[in-house]
SETORNU-662541 format. One line per 3 residues: number of its first residue (from 1); their letters; for each residue y, z, x of N, C-alpha, C. Coordinates in steps of 0.1 Angstrom, whole numbers. Example, Ala and Ser with C-alpha at 12.3 -4.5 7.8 and 13.67 -1.06 7.14 Angstrom:
1	AS	-57/78/132/-45/78/123/-33/78/132 | -22/71/128/-11/71/137/0/79/129
//
This chain:
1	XXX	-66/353/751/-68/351/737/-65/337/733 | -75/334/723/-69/315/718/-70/316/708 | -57/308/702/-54/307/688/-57/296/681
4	XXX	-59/292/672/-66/280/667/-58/275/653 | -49/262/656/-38/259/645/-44/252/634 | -35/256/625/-42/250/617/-33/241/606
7	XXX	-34/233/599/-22/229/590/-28/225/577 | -33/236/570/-40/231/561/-31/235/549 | -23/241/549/-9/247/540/0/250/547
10	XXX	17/253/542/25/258/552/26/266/545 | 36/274/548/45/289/549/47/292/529 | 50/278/523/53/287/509/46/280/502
13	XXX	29/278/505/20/274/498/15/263/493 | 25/251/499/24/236/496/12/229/505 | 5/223/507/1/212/513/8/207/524
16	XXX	1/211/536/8/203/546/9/190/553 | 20/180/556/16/168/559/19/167/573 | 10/154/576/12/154/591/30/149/596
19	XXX	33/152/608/42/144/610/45/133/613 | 52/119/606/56/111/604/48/104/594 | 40/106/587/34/104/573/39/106/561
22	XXX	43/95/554/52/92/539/41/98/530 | 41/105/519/38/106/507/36/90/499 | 33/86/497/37/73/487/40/79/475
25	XXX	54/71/470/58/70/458/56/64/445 | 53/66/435/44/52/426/60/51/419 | 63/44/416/72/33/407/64/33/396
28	XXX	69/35/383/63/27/374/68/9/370 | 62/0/369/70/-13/371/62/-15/358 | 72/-26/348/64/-30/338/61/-44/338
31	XXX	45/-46/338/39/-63/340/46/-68/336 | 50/-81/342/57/-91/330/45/-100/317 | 35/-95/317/23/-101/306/33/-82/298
34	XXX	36/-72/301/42/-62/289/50/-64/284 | 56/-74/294/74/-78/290/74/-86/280 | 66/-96/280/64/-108/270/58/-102/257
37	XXX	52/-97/261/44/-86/252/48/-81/238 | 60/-73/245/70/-66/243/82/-71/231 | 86/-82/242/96/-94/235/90/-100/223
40	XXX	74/-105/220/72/-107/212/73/-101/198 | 64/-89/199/66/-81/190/80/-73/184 | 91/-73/192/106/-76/185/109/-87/181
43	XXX	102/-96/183/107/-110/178/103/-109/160 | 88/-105/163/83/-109/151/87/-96/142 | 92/-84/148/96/-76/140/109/-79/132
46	XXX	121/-86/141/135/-91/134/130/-99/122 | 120/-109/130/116/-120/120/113/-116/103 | 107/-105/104/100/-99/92/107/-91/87
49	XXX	122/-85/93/127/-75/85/139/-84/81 | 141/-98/86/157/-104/83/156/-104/67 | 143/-114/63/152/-114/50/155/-103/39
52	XXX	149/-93/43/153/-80/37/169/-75/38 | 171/-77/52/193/-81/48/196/-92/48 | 189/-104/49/199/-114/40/199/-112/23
55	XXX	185/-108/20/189/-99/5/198/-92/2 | 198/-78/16/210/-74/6/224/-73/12 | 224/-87/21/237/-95/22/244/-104/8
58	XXX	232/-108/7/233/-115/-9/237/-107/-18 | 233/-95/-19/235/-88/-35/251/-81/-31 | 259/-85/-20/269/-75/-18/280/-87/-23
61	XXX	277/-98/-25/287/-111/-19/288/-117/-36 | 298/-124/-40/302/-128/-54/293/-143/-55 | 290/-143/-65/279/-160/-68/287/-173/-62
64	XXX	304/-170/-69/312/-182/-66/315/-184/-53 | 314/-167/-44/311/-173/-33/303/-180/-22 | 295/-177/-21/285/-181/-21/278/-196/-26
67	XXX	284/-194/-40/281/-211/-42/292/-226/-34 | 308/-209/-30/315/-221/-26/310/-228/-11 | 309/-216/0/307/-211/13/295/-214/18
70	XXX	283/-211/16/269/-208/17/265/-194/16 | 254/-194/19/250/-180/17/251/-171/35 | 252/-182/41/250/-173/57/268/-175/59
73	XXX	279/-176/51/292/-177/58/298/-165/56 | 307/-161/63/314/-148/62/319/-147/49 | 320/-134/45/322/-127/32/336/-125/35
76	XXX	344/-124/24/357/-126/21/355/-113/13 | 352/-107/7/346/-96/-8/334/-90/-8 | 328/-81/-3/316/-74/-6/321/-58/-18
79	XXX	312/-60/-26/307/-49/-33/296/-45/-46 | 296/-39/-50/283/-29/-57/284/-38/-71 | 292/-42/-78/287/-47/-93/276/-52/-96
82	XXX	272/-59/-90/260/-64/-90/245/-58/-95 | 247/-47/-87/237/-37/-89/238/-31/-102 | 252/-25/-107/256/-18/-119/248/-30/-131
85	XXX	255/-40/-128/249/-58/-143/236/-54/-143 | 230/-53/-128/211/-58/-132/206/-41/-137 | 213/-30/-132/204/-19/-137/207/-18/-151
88	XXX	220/-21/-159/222/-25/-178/216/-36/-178 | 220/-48/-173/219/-56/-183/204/-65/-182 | 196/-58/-174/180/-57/-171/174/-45/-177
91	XXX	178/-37/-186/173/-23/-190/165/-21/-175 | 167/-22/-167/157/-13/-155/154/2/-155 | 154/8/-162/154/21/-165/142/24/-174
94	XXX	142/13/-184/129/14/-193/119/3/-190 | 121/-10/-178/108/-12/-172/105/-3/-157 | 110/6/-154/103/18/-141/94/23/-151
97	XXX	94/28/-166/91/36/-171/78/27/-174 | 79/19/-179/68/5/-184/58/5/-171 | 63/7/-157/56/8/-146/48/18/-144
100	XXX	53/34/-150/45/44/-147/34/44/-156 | 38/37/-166/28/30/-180/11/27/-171 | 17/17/-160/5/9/-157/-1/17/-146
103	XXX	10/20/-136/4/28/-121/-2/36/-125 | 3/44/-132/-6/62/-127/-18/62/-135 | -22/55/-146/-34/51/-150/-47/44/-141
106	XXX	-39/35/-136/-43/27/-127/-51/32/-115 | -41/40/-110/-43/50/-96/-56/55/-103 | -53/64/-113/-63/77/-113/-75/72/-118
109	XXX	-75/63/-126/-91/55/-128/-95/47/-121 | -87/43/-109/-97/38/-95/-97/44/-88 | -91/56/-82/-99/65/-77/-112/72/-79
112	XXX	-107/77/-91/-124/81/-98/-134/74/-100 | -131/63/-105/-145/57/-104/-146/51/-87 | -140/49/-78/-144/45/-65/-153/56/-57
115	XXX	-144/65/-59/-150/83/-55/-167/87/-62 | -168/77/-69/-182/84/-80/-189/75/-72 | -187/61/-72/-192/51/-69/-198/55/-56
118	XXX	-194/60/-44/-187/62/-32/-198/72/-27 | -196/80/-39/-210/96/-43/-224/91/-40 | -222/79/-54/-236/79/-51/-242/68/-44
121	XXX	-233/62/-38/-241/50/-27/-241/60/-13 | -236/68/-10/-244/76/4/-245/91/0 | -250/96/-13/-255/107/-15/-269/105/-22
124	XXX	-270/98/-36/-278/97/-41/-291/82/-41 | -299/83/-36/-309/69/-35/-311/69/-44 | -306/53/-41/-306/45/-51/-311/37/-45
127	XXX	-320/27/-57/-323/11/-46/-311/-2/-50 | -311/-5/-36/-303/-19/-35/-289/-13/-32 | -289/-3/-24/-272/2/-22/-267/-2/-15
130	XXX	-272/-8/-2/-262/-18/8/-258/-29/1 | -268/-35/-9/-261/-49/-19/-254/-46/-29 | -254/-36/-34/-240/-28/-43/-228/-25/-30
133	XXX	-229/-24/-24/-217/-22/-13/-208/-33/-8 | -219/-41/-1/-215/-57/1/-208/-64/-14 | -214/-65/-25/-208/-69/-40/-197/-65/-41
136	XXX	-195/-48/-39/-182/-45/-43/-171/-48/-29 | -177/-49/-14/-165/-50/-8/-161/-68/-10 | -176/-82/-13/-168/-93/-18/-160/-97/-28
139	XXX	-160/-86/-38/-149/-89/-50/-138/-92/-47 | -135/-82/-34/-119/-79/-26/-115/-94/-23 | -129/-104/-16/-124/-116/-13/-122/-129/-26
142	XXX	-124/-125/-34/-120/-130/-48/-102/-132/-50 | -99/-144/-47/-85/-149/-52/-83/-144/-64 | -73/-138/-70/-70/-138/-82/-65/-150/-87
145	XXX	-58/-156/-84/-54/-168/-93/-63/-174/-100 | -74/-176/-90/-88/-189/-95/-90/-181/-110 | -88/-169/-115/-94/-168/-124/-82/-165/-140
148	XXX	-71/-170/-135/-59/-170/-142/-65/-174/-157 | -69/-187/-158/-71/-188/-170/-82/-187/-179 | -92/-182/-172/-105/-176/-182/-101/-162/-187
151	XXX	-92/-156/-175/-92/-144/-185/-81/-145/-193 | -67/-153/-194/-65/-150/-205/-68/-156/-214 | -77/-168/-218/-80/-170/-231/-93/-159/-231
154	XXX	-102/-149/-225/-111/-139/-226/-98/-122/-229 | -86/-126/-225/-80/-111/-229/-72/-118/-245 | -73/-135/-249/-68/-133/-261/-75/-133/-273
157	XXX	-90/-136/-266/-101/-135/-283/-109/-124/-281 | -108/-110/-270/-113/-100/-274/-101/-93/-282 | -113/-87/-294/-100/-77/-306/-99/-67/-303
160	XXX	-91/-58/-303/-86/-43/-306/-80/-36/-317 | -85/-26/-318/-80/-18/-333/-65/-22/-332 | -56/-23/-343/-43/-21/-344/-40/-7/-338
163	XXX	-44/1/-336/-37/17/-327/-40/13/-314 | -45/7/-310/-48/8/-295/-38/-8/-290 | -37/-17/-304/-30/-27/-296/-25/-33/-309
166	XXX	-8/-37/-306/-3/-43/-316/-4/-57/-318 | -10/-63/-313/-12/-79/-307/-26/-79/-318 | -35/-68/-316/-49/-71/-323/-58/-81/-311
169	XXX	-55/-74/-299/-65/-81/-289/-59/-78/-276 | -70/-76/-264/-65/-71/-251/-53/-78/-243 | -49/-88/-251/-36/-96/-244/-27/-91/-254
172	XXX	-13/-88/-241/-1/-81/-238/-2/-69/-246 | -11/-62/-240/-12/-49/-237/-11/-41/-221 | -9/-27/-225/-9/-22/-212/-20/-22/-207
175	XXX	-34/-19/-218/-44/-16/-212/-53/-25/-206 | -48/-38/-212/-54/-49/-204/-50/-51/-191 | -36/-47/-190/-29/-51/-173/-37/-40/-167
178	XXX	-35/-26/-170/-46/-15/-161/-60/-21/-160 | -66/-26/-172/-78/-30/-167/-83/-41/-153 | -71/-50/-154/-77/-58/-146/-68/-56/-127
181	XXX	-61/-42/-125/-58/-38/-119/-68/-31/-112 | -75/-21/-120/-85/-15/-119/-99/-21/-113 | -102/-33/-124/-114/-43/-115/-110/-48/-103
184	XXX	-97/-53/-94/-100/-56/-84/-95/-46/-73 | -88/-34/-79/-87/-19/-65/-100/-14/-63 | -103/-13/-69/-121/-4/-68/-129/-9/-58
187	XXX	-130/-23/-53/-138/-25/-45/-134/-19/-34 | -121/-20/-31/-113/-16/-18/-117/-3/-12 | -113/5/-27/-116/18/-26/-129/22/-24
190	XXX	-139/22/-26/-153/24/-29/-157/17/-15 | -153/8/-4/-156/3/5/-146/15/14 | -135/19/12/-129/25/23/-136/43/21
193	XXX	-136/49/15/-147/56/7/-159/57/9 | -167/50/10/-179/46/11/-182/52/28 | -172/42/39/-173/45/50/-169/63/52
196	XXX	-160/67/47/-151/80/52/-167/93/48 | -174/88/36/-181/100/33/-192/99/39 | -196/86/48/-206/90/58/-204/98/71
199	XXX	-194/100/69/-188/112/78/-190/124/78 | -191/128/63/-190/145/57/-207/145/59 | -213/156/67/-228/164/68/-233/163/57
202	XXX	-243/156/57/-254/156/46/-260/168/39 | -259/183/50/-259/192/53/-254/201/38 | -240/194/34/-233/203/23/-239/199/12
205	XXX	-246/190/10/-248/184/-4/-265/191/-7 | -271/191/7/-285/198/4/-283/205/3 | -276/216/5/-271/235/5/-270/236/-14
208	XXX	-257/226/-16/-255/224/-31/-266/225/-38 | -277/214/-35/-285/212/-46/-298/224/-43 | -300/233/-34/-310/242/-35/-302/257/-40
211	XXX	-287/256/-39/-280/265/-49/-284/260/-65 | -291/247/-69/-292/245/-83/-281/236/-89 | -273/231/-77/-263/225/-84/-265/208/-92
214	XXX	-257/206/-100/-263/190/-107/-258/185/-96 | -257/168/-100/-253/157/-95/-233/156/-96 | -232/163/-110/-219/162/-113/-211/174/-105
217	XXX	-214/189/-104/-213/195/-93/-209/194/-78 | -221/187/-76/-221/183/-63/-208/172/-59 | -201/161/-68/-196/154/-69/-184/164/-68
220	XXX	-181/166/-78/-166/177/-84/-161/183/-74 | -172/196/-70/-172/209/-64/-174/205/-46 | -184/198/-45/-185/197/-29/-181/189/-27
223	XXX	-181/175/-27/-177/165/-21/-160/159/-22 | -156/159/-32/-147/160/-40/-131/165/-32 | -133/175/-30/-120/189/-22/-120/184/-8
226	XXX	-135/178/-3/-137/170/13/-131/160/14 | -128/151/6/-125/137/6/-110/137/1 | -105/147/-1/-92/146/-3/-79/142/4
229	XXX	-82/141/16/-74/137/21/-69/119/26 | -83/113/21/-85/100/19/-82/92/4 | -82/103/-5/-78/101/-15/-64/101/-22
232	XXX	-56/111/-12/-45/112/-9/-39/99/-4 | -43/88/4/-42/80/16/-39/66/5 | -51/69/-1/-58/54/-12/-46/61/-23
235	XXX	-42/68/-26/-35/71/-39/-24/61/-33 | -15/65/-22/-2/59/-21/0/46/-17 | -12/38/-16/-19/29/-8/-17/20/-21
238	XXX	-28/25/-33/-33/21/-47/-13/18/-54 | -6/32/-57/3/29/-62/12/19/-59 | 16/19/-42/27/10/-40/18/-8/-42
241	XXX	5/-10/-43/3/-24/-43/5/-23/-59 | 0/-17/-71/1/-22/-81/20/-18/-89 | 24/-13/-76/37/-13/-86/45/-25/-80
244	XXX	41/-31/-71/46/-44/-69/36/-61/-71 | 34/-56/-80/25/-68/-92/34/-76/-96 | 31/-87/-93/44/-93/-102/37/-106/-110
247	XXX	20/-108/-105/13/-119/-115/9/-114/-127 | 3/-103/-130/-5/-104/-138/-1/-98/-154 | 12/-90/-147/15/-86/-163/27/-100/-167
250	XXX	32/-107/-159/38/-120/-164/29/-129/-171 | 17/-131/-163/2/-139/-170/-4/-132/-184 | -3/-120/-183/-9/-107/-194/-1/-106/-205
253	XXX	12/-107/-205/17/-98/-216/27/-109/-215 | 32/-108/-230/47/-119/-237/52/-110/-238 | 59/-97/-249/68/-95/-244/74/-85/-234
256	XXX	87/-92/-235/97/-89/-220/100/-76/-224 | 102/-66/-233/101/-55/-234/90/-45/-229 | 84/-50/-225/67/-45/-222/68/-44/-206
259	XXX	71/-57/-199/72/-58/-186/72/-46/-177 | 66/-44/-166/67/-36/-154/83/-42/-145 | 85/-32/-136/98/-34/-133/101/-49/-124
262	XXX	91/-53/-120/88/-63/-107/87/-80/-117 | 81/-79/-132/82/-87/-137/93/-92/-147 | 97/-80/-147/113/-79/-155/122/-83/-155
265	XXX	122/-90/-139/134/-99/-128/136/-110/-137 | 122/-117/-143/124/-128/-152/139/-127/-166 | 140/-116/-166/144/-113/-181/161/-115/-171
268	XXX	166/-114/-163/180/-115/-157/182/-131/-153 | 176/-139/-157/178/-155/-154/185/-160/-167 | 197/-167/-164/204/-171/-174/194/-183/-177
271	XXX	202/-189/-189/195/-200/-197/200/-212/-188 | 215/-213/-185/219/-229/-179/215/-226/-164 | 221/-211/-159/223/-212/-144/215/-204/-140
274	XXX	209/-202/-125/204/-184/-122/214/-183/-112 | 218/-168/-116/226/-157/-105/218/-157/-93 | 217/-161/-82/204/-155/-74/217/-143/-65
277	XXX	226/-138/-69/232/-123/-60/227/-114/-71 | 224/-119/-83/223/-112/-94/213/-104/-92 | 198/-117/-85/185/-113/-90/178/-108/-73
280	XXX	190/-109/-64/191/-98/-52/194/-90/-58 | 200/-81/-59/208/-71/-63/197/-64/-69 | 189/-73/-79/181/-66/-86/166/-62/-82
283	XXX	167/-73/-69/150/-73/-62/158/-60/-53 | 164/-60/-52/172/-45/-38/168/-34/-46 | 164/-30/-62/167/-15/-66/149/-16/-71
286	XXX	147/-28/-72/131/-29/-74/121/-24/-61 | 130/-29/-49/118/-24/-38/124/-7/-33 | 137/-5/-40/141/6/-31/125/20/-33
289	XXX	119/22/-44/111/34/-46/101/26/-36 | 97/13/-34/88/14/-22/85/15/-11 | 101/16/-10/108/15/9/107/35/11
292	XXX	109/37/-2/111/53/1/99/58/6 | 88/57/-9/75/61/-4/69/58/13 | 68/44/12/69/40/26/69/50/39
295	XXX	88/53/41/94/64/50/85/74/46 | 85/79/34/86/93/30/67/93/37 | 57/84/35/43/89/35/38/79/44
298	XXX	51/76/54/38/64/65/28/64/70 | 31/80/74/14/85/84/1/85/68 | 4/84/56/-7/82/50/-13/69/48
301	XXX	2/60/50/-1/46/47/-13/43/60 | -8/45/74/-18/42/84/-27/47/82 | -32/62/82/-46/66/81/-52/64/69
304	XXX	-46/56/57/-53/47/46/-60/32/52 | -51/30/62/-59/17/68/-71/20/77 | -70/34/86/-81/32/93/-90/44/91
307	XXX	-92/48/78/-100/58/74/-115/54/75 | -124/58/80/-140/55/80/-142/45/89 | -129/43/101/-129/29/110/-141/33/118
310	XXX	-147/43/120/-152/50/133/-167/54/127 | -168/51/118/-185/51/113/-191/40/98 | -199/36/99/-205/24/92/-200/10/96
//
């Protein structure tokens, strides 16, 4: 009888190896082009988060000392007063409120018109839609400053009814600061938008309109409830940039009662000296709702940057 060996598995089902044959081990090793890599981007991360605690190293530490010491010498005294002066003696309580004045108007009329806009550049033909596209995404590259001073002598000789404005013209009004908030988010939107809805099947909008549905329908009802989640993205995206404006309602509007919270800072500057633990202390409770949102909606902040990255 002949038996014929074999070693193609052993006894408890493993793979057999020959005798005196290593397995090779992999190591994971990290390049040194990772390492550098690596080190950079902690570098540049410390770099970008320091002065956020030398702030609110500042707002913890007394002016005199500080002015005696410097500002980088060890603290002898840290505590909170600071914070208590600028949330009174800044009313900060009634410019947050001056802020929701501007944002949430802001948000919701550039969404909507970005979203319509959005409709009908890849729903509805129209001629010249790629050059309405390109227009509204170059607006974006439009400096604001360059146009500092045409619009306010253009926001101080158009009039307004006395009910809509106590001034009797679109300067230092709210609705002039929303307005010109509004002209330059919209491109943004309407370009990030634009890309996300060539995404949704063309498929849903023809179904719509052989059910009989209008234009406005189709907008509301179908496309609308689809895009929500991008609109979600651009909302928190839209609020935290215009609640940290700090040009245009300083350029827009005289008075300091009117101010958004970010331009309000001005109103805590003495006449002979400036506090600057003061106007730490006070930039510390101005960015705190942004740092929250932030934590609280980051994964919307990222997929607000790279929504419609993957088609148009």
């Amino acid at each position: 009888m002949t038996t014929v060996a074999t070693d193609a598995s052993s006894t408890d089902g493993r793979p057999a190896t020959r005798p005196g044959r290593q397995v090779p081990v992999h190591k994971h090793r990290t390049r040194p082009a990772r390492m550098v890599l690596h080190a950079f981007l902690w570098f540049m991360a410390i770099l970008w988060i320091l002065p956020i605690f030398l702030l609110l190293y500042a707002s913890l530490r007394p002016y005199a000392e500080t002015q005696k010491d410097g500002y980088f010498s060890l603290p002898h005294k840290l505590n909170l007063d600071y914070y208590s002066q600028a949330w009174t003696g800044g009313s900060m309580g009634r410019h947050f409120l001056n802020t929701l004045y501007v944002a949430i108007p802001g948000v919701i009329i550039t969404l909507f018109l970005a979203s319509f806009l959005a409709f009908a550049l890849t729903r509805v033909k129209i001629p010249f839609r790629r050059t309405l596209l390109v227009l509204f995404t170059a607006g974006n590259l439009l400096p604001p400053q360059i146009i500092v001073t045409p619009l306010y002598t253009l926001y101080y000789n158009v009039h307004l009814p006395t009910w809509l404005s106590s001034s009797g013209s679109v300067y230092d009004t709210y609705f002039g600061v929303i307005l010109i908030h509004v002209a330059f988010q919209t491109g943004f939107c309407v370009f990030v938008l634009y890309n996300y809805m060539l995404t949704i099947p063309i498929e849903l909008t023809e179904a719509s309109i052989v059910d009989g549905a209008s234009v406005w329908r189709q907008y509301w009802q179908v496309i609308l409830p689809v895009i929500r989640p991008a609109l979600g993205a651009l909302a928190t995206l839209e609020f935290t940039w215009i609640y940290n404006d700090f040009l245009w309602a300083l350029v827009l509007m005289t008075t300091g009662d009117k101010y958004p919270i970010t331009t309000s800072l001005n109103n805590l500057k003495q006449s002979l000296y400036i506090n600057n633990n003061l106007l730490a202390a006070a930039a510390m409770i101005v960015a705190l709702p942004s740092l929250v949102v932030f934590f609280a909606l980051q994964k919307q902040f990222i997929s607000g940057l790279t929504l419609g990255a993957s088609k148009g």
